[in-house]
N, C-alpha and C positions, 0 to 999 in steps of 0.2 A: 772226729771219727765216730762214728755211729757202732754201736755196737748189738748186735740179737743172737738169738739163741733159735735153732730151728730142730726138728724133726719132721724127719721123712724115711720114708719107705718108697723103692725103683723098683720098677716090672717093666720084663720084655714081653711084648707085644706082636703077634701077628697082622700082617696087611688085613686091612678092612676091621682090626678091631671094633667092635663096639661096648661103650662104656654100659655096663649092666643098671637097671634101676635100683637106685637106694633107699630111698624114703621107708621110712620103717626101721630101718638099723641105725640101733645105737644110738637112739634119740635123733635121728637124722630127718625133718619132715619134707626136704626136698630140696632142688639142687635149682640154685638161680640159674638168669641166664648167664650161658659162657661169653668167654672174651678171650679174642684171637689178637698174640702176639708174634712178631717177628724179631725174635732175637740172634743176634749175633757178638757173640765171644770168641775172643783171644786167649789162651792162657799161658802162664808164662812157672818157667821153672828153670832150676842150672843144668847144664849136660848130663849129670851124672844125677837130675829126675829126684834130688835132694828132698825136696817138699813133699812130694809125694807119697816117698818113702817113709816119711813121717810125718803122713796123714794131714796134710796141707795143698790143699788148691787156693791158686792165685788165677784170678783173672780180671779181664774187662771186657764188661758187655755194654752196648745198645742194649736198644727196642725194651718192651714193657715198662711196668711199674717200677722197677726198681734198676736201673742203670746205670752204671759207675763201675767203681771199683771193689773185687770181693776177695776178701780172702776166709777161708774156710780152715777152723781148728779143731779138734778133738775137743768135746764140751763132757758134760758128767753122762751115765747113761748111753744113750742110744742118741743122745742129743748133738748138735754141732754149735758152734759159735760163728757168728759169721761175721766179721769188721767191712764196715762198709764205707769207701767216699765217694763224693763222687768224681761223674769224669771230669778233667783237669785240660784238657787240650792239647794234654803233652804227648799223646798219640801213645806208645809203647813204654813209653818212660814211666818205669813204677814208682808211684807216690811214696816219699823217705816215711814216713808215716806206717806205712805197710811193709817195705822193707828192715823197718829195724824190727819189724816185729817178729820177724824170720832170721833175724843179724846173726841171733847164736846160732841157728841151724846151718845157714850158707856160708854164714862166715866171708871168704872173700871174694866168694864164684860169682861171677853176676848171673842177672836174672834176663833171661832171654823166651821168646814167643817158641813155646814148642807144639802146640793145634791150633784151629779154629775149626770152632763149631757154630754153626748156623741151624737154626730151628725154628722152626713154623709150630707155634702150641696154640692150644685149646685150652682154655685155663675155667673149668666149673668149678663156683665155690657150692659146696656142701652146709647147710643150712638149720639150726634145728625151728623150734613154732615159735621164738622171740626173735627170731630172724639174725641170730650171730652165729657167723660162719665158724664152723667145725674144723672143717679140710680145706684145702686146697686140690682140687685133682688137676693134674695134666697131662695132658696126651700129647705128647714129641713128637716128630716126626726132627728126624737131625740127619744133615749133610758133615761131613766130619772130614777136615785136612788135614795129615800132617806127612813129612818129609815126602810129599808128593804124592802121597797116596789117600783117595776119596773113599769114604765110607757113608753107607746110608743107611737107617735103621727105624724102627719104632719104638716107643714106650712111654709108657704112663710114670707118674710120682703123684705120692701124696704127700701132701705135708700139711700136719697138724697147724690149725692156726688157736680155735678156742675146746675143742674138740680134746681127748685124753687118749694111751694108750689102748684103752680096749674098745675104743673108736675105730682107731689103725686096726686092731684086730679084729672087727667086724668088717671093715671096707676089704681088707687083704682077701680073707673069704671068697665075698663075694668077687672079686677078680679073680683069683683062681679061680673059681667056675666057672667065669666066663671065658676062660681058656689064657690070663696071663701068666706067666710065670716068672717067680722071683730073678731081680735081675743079675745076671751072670758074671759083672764087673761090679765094685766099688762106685764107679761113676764114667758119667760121658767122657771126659777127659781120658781114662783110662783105659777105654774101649777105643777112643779115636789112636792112641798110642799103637794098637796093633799090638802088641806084646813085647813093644819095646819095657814098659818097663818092669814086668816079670823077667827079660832078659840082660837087663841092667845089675851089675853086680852089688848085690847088698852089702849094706855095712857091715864088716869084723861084729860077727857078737861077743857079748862081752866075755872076758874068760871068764872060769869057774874057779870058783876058790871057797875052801871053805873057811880061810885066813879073814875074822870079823874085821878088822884094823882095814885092810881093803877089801871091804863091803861096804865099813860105813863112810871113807874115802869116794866109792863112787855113789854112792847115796847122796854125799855134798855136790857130786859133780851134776849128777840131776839135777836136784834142788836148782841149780845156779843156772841153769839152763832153763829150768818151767818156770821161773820168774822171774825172767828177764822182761819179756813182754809186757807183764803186769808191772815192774819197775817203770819200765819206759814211758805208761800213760799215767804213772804218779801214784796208782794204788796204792796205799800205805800198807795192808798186808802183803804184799809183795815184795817191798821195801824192807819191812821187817826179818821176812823167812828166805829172801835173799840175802840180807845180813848175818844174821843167824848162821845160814850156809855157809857163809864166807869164812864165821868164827870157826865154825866145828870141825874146819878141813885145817884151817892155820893151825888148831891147839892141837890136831890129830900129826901135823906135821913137825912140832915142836915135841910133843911129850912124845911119840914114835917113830923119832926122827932116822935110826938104825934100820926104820922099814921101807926109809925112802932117799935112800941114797943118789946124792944127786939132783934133788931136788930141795937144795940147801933154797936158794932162791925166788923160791915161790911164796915163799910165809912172806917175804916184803909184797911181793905184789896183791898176794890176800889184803895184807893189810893199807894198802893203797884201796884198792876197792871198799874194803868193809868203811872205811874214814869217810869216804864220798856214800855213801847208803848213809854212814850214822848221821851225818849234817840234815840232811832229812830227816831222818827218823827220828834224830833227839828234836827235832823242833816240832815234829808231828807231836812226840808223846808231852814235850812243857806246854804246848797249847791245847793239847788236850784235856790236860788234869789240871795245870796251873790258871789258865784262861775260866775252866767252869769255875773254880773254887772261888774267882773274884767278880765272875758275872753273879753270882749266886748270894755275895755278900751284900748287894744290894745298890743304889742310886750314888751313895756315895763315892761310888769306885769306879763311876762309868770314865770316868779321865784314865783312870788308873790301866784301866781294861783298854781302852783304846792304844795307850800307847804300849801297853804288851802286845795284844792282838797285832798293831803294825810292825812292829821287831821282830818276830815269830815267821809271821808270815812271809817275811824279807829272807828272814832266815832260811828259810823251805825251800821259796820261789830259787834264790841264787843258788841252794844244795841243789836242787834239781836238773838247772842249767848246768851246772857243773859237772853232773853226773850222767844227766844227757849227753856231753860232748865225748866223757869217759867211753861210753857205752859206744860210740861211734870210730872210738878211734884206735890204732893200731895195737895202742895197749894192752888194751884190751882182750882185743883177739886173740893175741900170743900168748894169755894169760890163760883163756878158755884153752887153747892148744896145750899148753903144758898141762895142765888138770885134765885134758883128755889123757896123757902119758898117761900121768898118775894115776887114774883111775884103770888103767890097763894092765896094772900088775897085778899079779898071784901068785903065788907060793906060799909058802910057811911064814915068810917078815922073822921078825927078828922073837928070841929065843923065850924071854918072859915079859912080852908086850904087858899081861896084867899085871904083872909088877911095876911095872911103867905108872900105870891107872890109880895104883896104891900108893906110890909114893907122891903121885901130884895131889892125891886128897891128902895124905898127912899133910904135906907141905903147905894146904890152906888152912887146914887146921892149925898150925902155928902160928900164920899169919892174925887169923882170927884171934887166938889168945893175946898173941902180943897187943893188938888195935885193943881189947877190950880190955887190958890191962894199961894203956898212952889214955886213951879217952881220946883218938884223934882220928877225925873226919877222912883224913886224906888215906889212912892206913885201914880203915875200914873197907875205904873204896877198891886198895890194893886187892883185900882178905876176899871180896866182892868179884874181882876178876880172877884169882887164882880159884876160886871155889867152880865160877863159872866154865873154867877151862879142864878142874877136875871130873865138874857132872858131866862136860863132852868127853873125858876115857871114862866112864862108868859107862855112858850108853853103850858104850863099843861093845862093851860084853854080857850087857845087865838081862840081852835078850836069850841067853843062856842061861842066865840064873833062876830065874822063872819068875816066883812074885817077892820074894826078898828084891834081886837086881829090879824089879819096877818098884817097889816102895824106897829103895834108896835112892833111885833117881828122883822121885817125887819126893823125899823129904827133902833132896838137894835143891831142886827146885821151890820149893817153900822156903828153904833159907836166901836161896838168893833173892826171891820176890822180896821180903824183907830188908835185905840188904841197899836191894834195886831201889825200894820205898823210900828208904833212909839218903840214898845218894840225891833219889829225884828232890827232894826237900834243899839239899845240898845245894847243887846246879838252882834249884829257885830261887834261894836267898841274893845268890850270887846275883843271877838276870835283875832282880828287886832292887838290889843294890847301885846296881849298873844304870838300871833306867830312872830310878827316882831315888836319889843318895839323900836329898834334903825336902823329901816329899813326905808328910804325916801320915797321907794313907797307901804309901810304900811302904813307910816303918809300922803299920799294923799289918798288912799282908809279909813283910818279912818276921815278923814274930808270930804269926800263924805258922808258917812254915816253922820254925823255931821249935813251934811244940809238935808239930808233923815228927820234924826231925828226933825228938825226946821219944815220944809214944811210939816209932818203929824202933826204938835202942831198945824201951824196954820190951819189946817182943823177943828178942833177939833168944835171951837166955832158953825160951820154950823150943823154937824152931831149931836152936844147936843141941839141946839134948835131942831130940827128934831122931836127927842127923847123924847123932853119934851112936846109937843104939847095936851093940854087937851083933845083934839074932840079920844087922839089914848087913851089915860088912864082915860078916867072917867069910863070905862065898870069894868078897878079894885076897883072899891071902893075907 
């Protein structure tokens, strides 16, 4: 799947429009010749205009340059994202590819033909004096179907191709003058709708609460929702802050569990999802850190390197498959469904939720002393996860606190990098172990690791006073 990024600005257009001269603006030295396209799209969405609603077209088009399959997402800025395949043969039938990339949003509605639009364009590229196109202009002329009813219209788009904002805002200009005006819909699809879907009943907004425990509850349910798609094509930051998500809503459901009655059940399924993201992801971050460490050691190791490199990568490839299928299947769905409940509550929750918050960081505090008092790897790893489920009740309320609650989530996060540092070492000896038990230059990459694992213990002591500092937690109680 192809993926770009576009910007454009629409204008409605009167009969007989003519496109104004440019040359001269904006670095612009003058406009090649045009190219006349015949396109024709289908677009497709569920009864209740789902995608739409947030800010997604799907369609298939014929005719010009670019013909296949498009789907259009909310990009940063004024920008769009646009996934492109092409067309497939399969007539109507939306490529699995594009539709998992809407899965969380549709969930289980199918996706069915709700316009077509056919258009006769005039496509001028905008040019400056090294001859690389700027703009894109086009002039429309669209014939427009849907539930039976035609519509005809005009209008112009530009889309930036090498060309920058206050390009767009020099060309705008000059079309306003020549008599276009900003266009009145979002897009052709939306105008061809007839106002079906301004009459389409909008999603429940979310309630209001000023209860942070669900705030930061539907703050995870986003999260799990904006990076699904990036999961799905293997993105390792996606992967990650999907993960992540998945922790922050389980630990908020465990240590605030009186706020969510009834929803005993969901922390298993979190933690089914979060397991299938970490297979990934821990094998993303050992081949990341542990693969350079022994490309880097030199000629010696290139055996040594090969066969981590192929372990690793096995490891990923099958997380992935796995997690794909995850993401397709009913489980799944039910899952997203529940965490939509759950993020729908408000009220007050339960009586001293920050006390909650306080008693899970003492409780790794303990953890921590005991492990540092064993001298044992595995109880460190404990101190390591209960700290990490502590710093998610710190966030819940650190945004109240002002810059204490951000300095102590930041020292908490410094200790557990440390920690994370220490285990990473851990998990390597072991793989080292695993793959070459009677290998010499295994057993000097496992004693590198060895002193990995030493040099982040002795950090330890600096990053826990850090951590423990009164002036950062007297705001918890």
């Amino acid at each position: 799947m192809e993926i770009a990024s576009e910007t454009e600005r629409k204008y409605d257009v009167p009969d007989g429009f003519v496109l104004p001269a440019l040359a001269g603006t904006a670095g612009i030295r003058g406009a090649a010749a045009a190219k006349t396209h015949d396109l024709d799209a289908t677009y497709f969405d569920t009864d209740e205009l789902i995608l739409m609603k947030n800010r997604r077209t799907l369609r298939r088009r014929s005719g010009g340059d670019d013909a296949g399959w498009h789907l259009k997402t909310p990009g940063s800025g004024g920008s769009r994202t646009e996934h492109r395949l092409p067309l497939n043969g399969a007539g109507d039938q939306v490529p699995a590819e594009l539709t998992g990339q809407v899965r969380a949003i549709i969930r289980r509605r199918p996706l069915k033909p709700i316009a077509r639009l056919r258009t006769h364009r005039v496509e001028t590229p905008l040019r400056d004096a090294e001859g690389h196109t700027l703009a894109l202009i086009a002039q429309d002329s669209v014939i427009a179907e849907s539930e039976g009813r035609t519509q005809r219209w005009q209008e112009v788009e530009v889309e930036l191709v090498d060309g920058d904002a206050d390009l767009l805002a020099a060309v705008e200009r000059c079309l306003l003058g020549a008599g276009a005006t900003p266009a009145a819909g979002p897009s052709k699809v939306a105008r061809a709708l007839n106002g079906r879907l301004a009459a389409s009943p909008a999603p429940p907004p979310a309630p209001k609460t000023k209860n942070p425990v669900f705030r930061y509850a539907r703050e995870q349910r986003d999260a799990l929702t904006e990076y699904d798609p990036g999961v799905r094509q293997g993105d390792p930051e996606s992967v990650h802050k999907m993960r992540v998500a998945t922790r922050r809503l389980r630990s908020s459901l465990k240590i605030f569990k009186r706020s969510f009655p009834g929803f005993e059940g969901v922390g298993d399924e979190l933690k089914w999802l979060a397991d299938l993201l970490g297979q990934v992801r821990d094998g993303q971050v050992q081949r990341g850190k542990l693969l350079a460490a022994v490309e880097q050691a030199g000629p010696d190791f290139a055996d040594a390197a090969d066969r981590i490199r192929e372990h690793l990568d096995y490891q990923v490839r099958e997380g992935q498959a796995a997690l794909g299928t995850a993401l397709e299947s009913e489980r799944y769905l039910t899952l997203l469904d529940q965490v939509d409940r759950l993020a729908s509550l408000a009220g007050k929750g339960e009586p001293d939720a920050r006390g909650r918050a306080r008693k899970s960081l003492r409780k790794a505090d303990r953890l921590l002393d005991t492990a540092f008092a064993d001298g044992v790897d595995a109880e460190l790893h404990d101190a390591r996860k209960a700290y990490k489920k502590a710093r998610y009740a710190v966030e819940v309320f650190a945004p109240a606190a002002g810059k204490n609650g951000k300095a102590l989530v930041k020292s908490l996060t410094d200790l557990q990098d440390v920690l994370g540092a220490h285990q990473d070492s851990v998990v390597a000896r072991e793989l080292l172990h695993e793959l070459g038990p009677d290998s010499f230059w295994f057993g000097v990459l496992w004693a590198r690791q060895e002193q990995v694992g030493k040099d982040t213990y002795a950090e330890l002591p600096v990053v826990v006073e850090a951590s423990r500092k009164k002036k950062l937690r007297r705001w918890l109680g």
